[in-house]
C-alpha positions as a LaTeX table, in Angstrom:
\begin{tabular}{lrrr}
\hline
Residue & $x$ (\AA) & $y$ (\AA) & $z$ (\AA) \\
\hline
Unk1 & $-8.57$ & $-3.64$ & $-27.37$ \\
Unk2 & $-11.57$ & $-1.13$ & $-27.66$ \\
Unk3 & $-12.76$ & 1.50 & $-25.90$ \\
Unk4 & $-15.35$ & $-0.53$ & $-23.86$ \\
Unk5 & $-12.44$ & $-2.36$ & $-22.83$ \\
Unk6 & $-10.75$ & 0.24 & $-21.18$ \\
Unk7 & $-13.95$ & 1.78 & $-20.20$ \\
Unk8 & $-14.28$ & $-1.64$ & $-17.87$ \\
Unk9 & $-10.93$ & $-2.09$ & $-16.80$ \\
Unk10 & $-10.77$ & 1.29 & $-15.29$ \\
Unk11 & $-13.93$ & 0.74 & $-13.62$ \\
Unk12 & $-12.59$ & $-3.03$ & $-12.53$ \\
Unk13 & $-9.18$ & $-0.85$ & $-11.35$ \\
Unk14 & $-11.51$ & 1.56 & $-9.24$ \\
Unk15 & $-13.44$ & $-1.28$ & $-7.35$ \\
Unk16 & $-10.11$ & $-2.88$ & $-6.21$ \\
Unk17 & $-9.08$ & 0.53 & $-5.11$ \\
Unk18 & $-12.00$ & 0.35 & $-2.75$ \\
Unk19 & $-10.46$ & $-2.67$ & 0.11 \\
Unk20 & $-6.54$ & $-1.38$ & $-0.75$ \\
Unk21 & $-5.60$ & $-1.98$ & 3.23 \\
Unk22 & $-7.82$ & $-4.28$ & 3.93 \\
Unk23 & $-7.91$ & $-7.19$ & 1.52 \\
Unk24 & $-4.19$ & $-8.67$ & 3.20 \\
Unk25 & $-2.38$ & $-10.70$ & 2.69 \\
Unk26 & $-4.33$ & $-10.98$ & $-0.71$ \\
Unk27 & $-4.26$ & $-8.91$ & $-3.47$ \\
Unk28 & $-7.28$ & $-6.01$ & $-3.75$ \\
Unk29 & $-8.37$ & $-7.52$ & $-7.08$ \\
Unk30 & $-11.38$ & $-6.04$ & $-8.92$ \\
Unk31 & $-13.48$ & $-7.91$ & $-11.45$ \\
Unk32 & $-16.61$ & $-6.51$ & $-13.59$ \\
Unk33 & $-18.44$ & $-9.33$ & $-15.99$ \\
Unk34 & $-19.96$ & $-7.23$ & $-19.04$ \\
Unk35 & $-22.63$ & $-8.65$ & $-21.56$ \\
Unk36 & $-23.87$ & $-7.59$ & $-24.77$ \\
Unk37 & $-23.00$ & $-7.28$ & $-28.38$ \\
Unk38 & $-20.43$ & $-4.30$ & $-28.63$ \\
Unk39 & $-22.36$ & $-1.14$ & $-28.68$ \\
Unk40 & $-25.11$ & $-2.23$ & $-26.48$ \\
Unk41 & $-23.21$ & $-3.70$ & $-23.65$ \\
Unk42 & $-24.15$ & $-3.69$ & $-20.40$ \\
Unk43 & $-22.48$ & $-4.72$ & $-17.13$ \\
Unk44 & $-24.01$ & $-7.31$ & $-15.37$ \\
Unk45 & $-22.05$ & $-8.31$ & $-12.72$ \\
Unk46 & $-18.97$ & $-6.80$ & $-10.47$ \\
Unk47 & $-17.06$ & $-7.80$ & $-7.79$ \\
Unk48 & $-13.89$ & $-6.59$ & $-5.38$ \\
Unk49 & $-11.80$ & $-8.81$ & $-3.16$ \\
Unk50 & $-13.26$ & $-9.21$ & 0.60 \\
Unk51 & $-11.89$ & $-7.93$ & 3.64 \\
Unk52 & $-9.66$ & $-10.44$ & 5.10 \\
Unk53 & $-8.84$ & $-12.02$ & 1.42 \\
Unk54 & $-11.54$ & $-14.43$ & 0.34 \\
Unk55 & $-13.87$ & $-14.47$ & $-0.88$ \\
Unk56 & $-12.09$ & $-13.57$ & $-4.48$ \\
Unk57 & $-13.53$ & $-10.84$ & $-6.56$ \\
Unk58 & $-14.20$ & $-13.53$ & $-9.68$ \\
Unk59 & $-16.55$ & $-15.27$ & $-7.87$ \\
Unk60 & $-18.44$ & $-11.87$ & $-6.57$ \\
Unk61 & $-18.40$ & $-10.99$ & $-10.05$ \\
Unk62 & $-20.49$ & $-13.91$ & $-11.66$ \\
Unk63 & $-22.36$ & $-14.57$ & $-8.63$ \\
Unk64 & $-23.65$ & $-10.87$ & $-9.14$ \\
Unk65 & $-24.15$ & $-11.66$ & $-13.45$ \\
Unk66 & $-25.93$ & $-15.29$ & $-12.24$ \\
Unk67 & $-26.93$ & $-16.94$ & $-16.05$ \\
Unk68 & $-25.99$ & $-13.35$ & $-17.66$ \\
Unk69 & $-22.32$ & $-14.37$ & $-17.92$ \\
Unk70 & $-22.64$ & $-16.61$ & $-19.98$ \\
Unk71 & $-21.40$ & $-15.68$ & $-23.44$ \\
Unk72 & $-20.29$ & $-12.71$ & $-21.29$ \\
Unk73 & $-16.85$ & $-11.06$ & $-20.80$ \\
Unk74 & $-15.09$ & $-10.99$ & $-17.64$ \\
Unk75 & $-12.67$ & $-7.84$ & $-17.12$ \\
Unk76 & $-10.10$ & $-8.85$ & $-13.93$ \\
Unk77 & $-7.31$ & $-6.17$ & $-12.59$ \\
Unk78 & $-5.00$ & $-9.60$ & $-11.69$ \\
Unk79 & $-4.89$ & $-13.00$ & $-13.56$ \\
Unk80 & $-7.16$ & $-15.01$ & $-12.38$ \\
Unk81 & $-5.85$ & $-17.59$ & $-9.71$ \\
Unk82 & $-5.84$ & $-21.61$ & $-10.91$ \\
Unk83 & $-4.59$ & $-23.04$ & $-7.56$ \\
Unk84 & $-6.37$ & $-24.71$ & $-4.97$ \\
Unk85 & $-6.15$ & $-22.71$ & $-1.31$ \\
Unk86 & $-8.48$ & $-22.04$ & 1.30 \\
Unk87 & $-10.84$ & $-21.68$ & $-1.41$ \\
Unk88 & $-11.22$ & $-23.39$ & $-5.45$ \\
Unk89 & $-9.14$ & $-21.70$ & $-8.14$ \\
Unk90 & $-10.99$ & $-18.55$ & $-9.68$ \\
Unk91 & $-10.32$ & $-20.02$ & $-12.90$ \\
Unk92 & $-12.80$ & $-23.30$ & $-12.43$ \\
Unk93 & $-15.50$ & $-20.57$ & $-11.50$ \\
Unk94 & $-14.79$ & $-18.42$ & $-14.66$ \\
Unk95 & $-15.12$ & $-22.14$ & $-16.63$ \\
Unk96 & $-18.27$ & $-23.94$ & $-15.13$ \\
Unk97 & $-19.57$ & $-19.75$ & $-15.22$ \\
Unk98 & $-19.18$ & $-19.79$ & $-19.32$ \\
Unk99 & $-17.60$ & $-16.75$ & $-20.23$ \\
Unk100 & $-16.05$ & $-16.74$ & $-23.49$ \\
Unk101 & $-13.66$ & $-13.89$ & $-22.94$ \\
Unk102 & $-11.39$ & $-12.59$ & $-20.23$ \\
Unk103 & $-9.58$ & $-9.79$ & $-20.22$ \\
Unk104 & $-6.84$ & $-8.86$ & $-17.77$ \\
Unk105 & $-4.30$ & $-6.05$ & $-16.69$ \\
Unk106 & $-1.48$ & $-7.98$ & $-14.94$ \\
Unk107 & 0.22 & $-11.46$ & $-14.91$ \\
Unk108 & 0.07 & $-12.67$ & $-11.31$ \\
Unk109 & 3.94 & $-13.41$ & $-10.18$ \\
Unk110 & 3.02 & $-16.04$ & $-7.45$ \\
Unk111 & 4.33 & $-18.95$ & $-8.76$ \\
Unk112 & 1.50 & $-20.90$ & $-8.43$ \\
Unk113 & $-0.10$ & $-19.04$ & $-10.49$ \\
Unk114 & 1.90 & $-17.17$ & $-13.08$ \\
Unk115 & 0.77 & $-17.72$ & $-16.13$ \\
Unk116 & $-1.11$ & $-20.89$ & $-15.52$ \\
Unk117 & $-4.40$ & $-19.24$ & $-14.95$ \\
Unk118 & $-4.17$ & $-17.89$ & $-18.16$ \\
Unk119 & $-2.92$ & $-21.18$ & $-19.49$ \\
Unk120 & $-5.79$ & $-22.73$ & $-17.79$ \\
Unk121 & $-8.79$ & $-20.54$ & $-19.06$ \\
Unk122 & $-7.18$ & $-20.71$ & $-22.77$ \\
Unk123 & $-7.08$ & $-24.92$ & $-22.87$ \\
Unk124 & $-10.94$ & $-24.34$ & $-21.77$ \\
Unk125 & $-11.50$ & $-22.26$ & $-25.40$ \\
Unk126 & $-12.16$ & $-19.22$ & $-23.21$ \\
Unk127 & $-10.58$ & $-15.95$ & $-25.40$ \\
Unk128 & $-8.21$ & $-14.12$ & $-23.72$ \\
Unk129 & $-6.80$ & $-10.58$ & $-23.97$ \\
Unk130 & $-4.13$ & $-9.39$ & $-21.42$ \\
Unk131 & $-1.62$ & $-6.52$ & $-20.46$ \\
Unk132 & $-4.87$ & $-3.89$ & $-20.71$ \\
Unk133 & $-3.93$ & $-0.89$ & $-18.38$ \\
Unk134 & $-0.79$ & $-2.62$ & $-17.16$ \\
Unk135 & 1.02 & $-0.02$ & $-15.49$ \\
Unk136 & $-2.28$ & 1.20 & $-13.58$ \\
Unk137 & $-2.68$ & $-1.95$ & $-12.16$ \\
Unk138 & 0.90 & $-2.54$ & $-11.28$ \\
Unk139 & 0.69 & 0.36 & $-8.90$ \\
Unk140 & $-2.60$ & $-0.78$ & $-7.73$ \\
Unk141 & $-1.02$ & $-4.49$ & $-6.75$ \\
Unk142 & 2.40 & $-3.17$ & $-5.50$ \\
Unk143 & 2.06 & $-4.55$ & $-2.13$ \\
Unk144 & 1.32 & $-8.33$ & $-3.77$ \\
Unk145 & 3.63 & $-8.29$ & $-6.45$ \\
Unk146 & 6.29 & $-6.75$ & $-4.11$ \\
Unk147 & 5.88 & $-9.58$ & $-1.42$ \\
Unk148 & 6.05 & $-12.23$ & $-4.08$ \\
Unk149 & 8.83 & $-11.06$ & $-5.62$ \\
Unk150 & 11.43 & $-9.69$ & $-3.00$ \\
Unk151 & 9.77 & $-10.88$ & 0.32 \\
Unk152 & 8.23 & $-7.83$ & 1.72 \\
Unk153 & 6.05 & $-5.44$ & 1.65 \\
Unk154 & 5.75 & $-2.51$ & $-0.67$ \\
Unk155 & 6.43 & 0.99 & 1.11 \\
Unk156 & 5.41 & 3.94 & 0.37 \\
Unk157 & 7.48 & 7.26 & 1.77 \\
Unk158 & 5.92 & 10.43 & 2.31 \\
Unk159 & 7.60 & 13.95 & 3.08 \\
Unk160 & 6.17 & 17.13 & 3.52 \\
Unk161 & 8.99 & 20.08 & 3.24 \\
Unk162 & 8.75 & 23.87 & 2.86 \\
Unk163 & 9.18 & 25.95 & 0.07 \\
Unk164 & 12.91 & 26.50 & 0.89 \\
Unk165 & 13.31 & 22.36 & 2.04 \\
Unk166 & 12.90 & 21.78 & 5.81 \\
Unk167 & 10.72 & 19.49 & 7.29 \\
Unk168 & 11.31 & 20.76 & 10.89 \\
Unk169 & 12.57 & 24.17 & 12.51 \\
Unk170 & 15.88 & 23.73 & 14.87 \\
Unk171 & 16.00 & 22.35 & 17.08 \\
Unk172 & 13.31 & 19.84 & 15.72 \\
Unk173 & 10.68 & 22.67 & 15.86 \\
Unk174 & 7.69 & 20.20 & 14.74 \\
Unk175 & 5.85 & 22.54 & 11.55 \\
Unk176 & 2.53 & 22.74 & 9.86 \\
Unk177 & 3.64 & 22.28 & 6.94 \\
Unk178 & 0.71 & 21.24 & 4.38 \\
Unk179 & $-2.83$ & 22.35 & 4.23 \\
Unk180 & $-5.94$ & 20.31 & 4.73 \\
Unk181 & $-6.74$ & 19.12 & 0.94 \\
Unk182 & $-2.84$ & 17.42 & 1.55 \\
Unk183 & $-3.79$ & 16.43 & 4.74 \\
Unk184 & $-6.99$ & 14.43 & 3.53 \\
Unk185 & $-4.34$ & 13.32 & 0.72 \\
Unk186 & $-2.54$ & 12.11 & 3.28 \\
Unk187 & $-4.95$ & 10.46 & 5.54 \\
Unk188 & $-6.37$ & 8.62 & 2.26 \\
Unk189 & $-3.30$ & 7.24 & 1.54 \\
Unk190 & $-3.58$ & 5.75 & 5.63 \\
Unk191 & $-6.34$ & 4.02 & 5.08 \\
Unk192 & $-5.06$ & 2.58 & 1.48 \\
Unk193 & $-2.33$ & 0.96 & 3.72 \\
Unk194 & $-1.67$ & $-2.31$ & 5.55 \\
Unk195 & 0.40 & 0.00 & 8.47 \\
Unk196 & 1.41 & 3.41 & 8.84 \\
Unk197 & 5.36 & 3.43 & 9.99 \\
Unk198 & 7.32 & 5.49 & 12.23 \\
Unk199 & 10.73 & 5.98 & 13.43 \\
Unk200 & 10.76 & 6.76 & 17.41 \\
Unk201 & 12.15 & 10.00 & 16.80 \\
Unk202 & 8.98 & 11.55 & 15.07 \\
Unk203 & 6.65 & 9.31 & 17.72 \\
Unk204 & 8.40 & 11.15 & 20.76 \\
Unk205 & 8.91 & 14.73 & 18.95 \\
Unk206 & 5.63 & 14.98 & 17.17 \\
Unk207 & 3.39 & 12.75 & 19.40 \\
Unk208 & 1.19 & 11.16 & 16.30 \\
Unk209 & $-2.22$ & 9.26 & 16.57 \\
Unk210 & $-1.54$ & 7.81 & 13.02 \\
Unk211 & $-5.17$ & 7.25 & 12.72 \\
Unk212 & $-7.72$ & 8.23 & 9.29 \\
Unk213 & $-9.43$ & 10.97 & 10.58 \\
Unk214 & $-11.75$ & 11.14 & 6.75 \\
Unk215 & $-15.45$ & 11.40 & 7.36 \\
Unk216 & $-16.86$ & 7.86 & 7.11 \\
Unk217 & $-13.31$ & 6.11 & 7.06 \\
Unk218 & $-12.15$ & 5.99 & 10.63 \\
Unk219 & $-12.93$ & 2.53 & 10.97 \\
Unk220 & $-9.70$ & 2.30 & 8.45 \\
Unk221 & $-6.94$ & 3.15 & 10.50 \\
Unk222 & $-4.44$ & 0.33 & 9.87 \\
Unk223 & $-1.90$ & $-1.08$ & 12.19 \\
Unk224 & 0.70 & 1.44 & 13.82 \\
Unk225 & 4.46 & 0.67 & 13.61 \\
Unk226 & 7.21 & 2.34 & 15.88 \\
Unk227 & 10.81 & 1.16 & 14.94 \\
Unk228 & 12.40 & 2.15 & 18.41 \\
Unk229 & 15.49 & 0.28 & 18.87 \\
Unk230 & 15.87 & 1.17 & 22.70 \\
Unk231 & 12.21 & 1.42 & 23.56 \\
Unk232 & 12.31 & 5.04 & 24.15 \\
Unk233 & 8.09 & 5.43 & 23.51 \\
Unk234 & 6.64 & 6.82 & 26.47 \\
Unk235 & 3.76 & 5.99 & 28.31 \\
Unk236 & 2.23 & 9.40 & 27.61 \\
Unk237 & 2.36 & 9.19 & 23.96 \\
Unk238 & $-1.16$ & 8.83 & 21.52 \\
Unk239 & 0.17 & 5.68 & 20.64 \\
Unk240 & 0.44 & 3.71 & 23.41 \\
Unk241 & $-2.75$ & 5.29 & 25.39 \\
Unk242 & $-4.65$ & 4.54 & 22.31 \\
Unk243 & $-3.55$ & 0.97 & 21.18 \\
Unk244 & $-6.31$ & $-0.97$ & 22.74 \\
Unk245 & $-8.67$ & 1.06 & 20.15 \\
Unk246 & $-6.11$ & 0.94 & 17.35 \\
Unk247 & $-3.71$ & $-2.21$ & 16.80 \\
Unk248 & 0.32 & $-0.75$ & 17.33 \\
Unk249 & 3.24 & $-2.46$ & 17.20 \\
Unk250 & 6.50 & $-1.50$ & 18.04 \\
Unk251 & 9.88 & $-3.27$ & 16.81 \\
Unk252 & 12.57 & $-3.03$ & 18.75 \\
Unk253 & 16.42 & $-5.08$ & 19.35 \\
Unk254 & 17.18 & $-7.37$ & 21.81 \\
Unk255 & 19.01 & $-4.38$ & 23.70 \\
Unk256 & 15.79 & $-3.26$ & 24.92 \\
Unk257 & 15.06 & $-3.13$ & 28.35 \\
Unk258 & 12.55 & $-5.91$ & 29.57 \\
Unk259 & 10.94 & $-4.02$ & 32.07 \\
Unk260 & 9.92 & $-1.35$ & 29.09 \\
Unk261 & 8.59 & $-4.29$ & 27.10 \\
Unk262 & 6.26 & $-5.05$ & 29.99 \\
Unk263 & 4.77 & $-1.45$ & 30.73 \\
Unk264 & 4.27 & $-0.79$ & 26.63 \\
Unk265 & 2.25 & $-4.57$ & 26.68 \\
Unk266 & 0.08 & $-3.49$ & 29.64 \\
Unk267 & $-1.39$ & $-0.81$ & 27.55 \\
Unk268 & $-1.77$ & $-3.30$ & 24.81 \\
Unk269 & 0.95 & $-2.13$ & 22.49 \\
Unk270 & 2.61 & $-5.62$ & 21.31 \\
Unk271 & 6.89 & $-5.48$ & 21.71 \\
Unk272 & 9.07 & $-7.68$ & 18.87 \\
Unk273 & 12.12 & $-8.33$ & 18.51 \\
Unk274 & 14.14 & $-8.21$ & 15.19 \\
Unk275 & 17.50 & $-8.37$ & 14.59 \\
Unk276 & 19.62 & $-4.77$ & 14.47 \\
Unk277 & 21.76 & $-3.25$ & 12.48 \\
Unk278 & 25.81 & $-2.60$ & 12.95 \\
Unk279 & 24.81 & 0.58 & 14.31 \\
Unk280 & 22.62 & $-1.07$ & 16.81 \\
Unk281 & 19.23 & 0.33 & 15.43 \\
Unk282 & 16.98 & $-1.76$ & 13.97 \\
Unk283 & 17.51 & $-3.37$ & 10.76 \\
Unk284 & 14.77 & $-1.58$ & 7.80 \\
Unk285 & 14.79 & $-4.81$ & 5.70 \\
Unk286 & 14.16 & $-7.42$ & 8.56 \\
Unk287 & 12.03 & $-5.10$ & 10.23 \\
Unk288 & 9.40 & $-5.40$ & 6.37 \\
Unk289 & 10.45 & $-8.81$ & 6.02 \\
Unk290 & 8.73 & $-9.46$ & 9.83 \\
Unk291 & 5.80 & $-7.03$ & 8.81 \\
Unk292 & 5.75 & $-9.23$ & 5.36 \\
Unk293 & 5.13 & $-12.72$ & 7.98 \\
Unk294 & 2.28 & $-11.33$ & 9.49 \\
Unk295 & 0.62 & $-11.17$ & 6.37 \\
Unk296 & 1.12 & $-7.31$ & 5.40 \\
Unk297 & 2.00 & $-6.09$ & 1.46 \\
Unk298 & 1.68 & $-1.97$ & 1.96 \\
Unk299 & 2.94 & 0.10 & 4.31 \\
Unk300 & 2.89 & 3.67 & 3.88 \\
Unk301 & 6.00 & 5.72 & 6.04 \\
Unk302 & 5.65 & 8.73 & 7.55 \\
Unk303 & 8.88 & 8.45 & 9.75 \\
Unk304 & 10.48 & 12.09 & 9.07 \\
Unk305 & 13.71 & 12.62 & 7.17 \\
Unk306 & 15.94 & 10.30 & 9.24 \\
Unk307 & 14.11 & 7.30 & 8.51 \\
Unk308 & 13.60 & 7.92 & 5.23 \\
Unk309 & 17.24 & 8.58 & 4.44 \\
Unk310 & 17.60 & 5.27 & 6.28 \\
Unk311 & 15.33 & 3.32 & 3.71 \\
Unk312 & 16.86 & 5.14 & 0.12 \\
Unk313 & 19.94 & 4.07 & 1.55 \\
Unk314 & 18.74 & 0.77 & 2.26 \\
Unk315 & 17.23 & 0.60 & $-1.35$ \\
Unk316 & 13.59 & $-0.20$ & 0.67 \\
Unk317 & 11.75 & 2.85 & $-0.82$ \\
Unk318 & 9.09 & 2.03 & $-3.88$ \\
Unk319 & 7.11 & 4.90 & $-4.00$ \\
Unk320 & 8.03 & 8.43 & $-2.89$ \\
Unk321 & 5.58 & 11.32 & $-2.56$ \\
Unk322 & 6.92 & 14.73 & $-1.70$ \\
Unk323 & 4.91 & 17.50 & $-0.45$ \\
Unk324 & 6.38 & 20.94 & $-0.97$ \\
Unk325 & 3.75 & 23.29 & 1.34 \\
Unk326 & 3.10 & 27.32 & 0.60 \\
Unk327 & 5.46 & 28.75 & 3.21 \\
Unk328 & 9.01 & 28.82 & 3.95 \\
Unk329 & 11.31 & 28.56 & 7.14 \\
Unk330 & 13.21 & 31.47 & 6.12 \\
Unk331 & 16.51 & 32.66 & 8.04 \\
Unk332 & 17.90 & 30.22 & 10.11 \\
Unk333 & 17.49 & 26.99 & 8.61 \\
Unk334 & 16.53 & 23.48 & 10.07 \\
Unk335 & 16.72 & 19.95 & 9.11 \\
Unk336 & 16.37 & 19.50 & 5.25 \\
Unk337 & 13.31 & 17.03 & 4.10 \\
Unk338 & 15.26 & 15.19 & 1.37 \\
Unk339 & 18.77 & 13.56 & 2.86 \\
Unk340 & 21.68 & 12.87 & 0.99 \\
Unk341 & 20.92 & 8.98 & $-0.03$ \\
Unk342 & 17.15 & 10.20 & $-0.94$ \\
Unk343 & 18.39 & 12.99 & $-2.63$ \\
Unk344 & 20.76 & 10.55 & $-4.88$ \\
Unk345 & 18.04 & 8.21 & $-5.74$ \\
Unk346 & 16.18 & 10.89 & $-7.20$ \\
Unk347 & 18.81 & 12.37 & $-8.74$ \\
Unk348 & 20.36 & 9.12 & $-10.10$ \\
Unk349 & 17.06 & 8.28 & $-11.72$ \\
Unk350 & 16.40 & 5.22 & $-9.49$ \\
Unk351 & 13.45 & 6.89 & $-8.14$ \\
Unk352 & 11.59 & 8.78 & $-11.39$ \\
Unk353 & 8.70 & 11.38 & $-10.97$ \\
Unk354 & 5.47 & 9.94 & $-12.50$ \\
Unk355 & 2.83 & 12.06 & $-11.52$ \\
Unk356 & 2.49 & 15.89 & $-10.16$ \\
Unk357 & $-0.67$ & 17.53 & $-8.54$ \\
Unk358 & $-1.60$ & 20.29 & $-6.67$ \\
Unk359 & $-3.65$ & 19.82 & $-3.60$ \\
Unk360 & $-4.58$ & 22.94 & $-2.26$ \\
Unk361 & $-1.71$ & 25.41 & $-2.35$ \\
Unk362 & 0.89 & 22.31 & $-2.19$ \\
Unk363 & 2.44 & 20.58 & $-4.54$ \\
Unk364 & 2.89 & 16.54 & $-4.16$ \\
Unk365 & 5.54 & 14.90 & $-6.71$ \\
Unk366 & 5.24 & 11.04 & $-6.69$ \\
Unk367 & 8.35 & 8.80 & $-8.01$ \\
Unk368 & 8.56 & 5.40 & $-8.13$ \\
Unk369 & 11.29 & 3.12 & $-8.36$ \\
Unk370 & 12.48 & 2.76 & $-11.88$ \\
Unk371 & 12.24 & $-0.85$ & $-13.30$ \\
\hline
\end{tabular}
């Protein structure tokens, strides 16, 4: 693998990056089709998966090249698909398109798919190179490979905590924690997602809009999630007055009250049922498995440290980022950011820091779950 290659794969990487939250339930794939005898190639073609799935980003890709891909190479984040769906396999297009070379990042784990694509476009003399920036693209196609594999979507936790650990004063003093670079961070991350998750205590204490407030990306805000096992969300709150702009959901147990369900409805906010835990709260992994029915692979959690203590223990956490802000609490304390069964994944090695940056005067630490 040259140079060029990984020259196009990162730019094939970046153009999925670009409908991450809005290609569900399919992957964000990206695809760039490159011509030319090495040292004078030129790109000729490139493509990204569609809102809403479909079409694929193969087809975009030599649609875009036209006659130039012939003879061409074809750089894909995700094996190609070889399956017949809502729409012919990617690999047919990649045949009757004559490219003589394909390179990918990932092997797609659908079963209808895994490793017969590549199978498929090898029988057809087509040269093949795979496993090019890998790891990248795992993280890129979390959500799908997630879903296929365990049944639900990816989730990614984030915590912002001060310098000495607490994410809020006492009693639940709600604190500006981060700065705006982390903030944009933050809001970025929103509109990477399928649905930005909440636990009802941070919806009633800190009264959230959960939107993307990034110039030119408001039209991104993803589908709001309240887990709120007695239907405690007021009437009041941002998100209920704002859910006929902005899609929310709220999960709750059948111990609800009915009459709740129908106020929270007439303001548009849609009321499901899923089954609860011992404790009588809702259950985390039936509550993703729901989410992963309707279709959505990445949700990103901003629930506070109860919640999140609630998914390590649950094992449900695949990425963690960690904000530590400027400024401290000081005397008198307050409720610690990182609980005891978050604090033992990391410390067990079960969650393992990949990448830190500063944004800003904060620091973010991402882990992700170890393999």
């Amino acid at each position: 693998m040259s140079e060029a290659d990984h020259r196009a794969m990162r730019l094939a990487l970046a153009l999925g990056r670009r409908n991450l939250g809005r290609a569900r339930p399919n992957p964000s794939v990206g695809a760039v089709v490159v011509a030319g005898e090495p040292g004078s190639e030129r790109i000729v073609g490139q493509g990204v998966t569609a809102p809403g799935g479909r079409p694929h980003a193969e087809p975009e890709a030599l649609a875009m090249a036209g006659g130039a891909a012939r003879g061409a190479t074809l750089y894909v984040t995700l094996e190609p698909c070889s399956h017949h769906g809502q729409t012919p396999p990617c690999t047919d297009a990649i045949i009757r398109a004559g490219i003589a070379r394909v390179v990918t990042a990932l092997e797609d784990p659908d079963p209808r798919v895994s490793g017969r694509g590549h199978r498929r476009l090898a029988e057809a003399g087509i040269r093949l190179t795979t496993g090019i920036l890998r790891a990248e693209a795992a993280r890129d196609h979390i959500g799908h490979v997630t879903g296929t594999l365990h049944g639900r979507p990816s989730l990614h936790l984030k915590l912002a905590r001060t310098q000495d650990g607490f994410a809020a004063g006492s009693p639940h003093q709600r604190l500006q924690i981060t700065g705006p670079i982390a903030n944009g961070a933050v809001h970025l991350w929103r509109a990477h997602a399928d649905a930005i998750m909440v636990g009802i205590d941070t919806a009633r204490a800190d009264d959230p809009a959960l939107t993307v407030r990034l110039p030119g990306l408001s039209e991104r805000s993803p589908l709001r999630v309240v887990l709120d096992s007695k239907l405690r969300l007021q009437p009041s709150a941002h998100l209920v007055r704002g859910a006929r702009d902005i899609p929310t959901l709220v999960m709750t147990t059948r111990s609800a009250p009915v009459h709740t369900k129908r106020m929270l409805a007439s303001f548009g906010v849609e009321v499901i049922t899923v089954e609860a835990d011992p404790a009588g709260r809702v259950d985390l992994r039936a509550a993703l498995e729901a989410l992963a029915e309707r279709g959505l692979t990445r949700i990103c959690s901003e629930g506070g440290p109860r919640l999140a203590d609630a998914l390590a223990q649950a094992d449900l956490v695949d990425v963690l980022t960690l904000i530590t802000g400027s400024t401290s609490l000081g005397e008198g304390g307050g409720l610690p950011a990182v609980g005891p069964h978050l604090g033992g994944r990391i410390a067990s090695g079960h969650l393992t820091a990949i990448e830190t940056r500063d944004l800003g005067p904060d620091r973010a630490v991402t882990y992700e779950r170890s393999a």
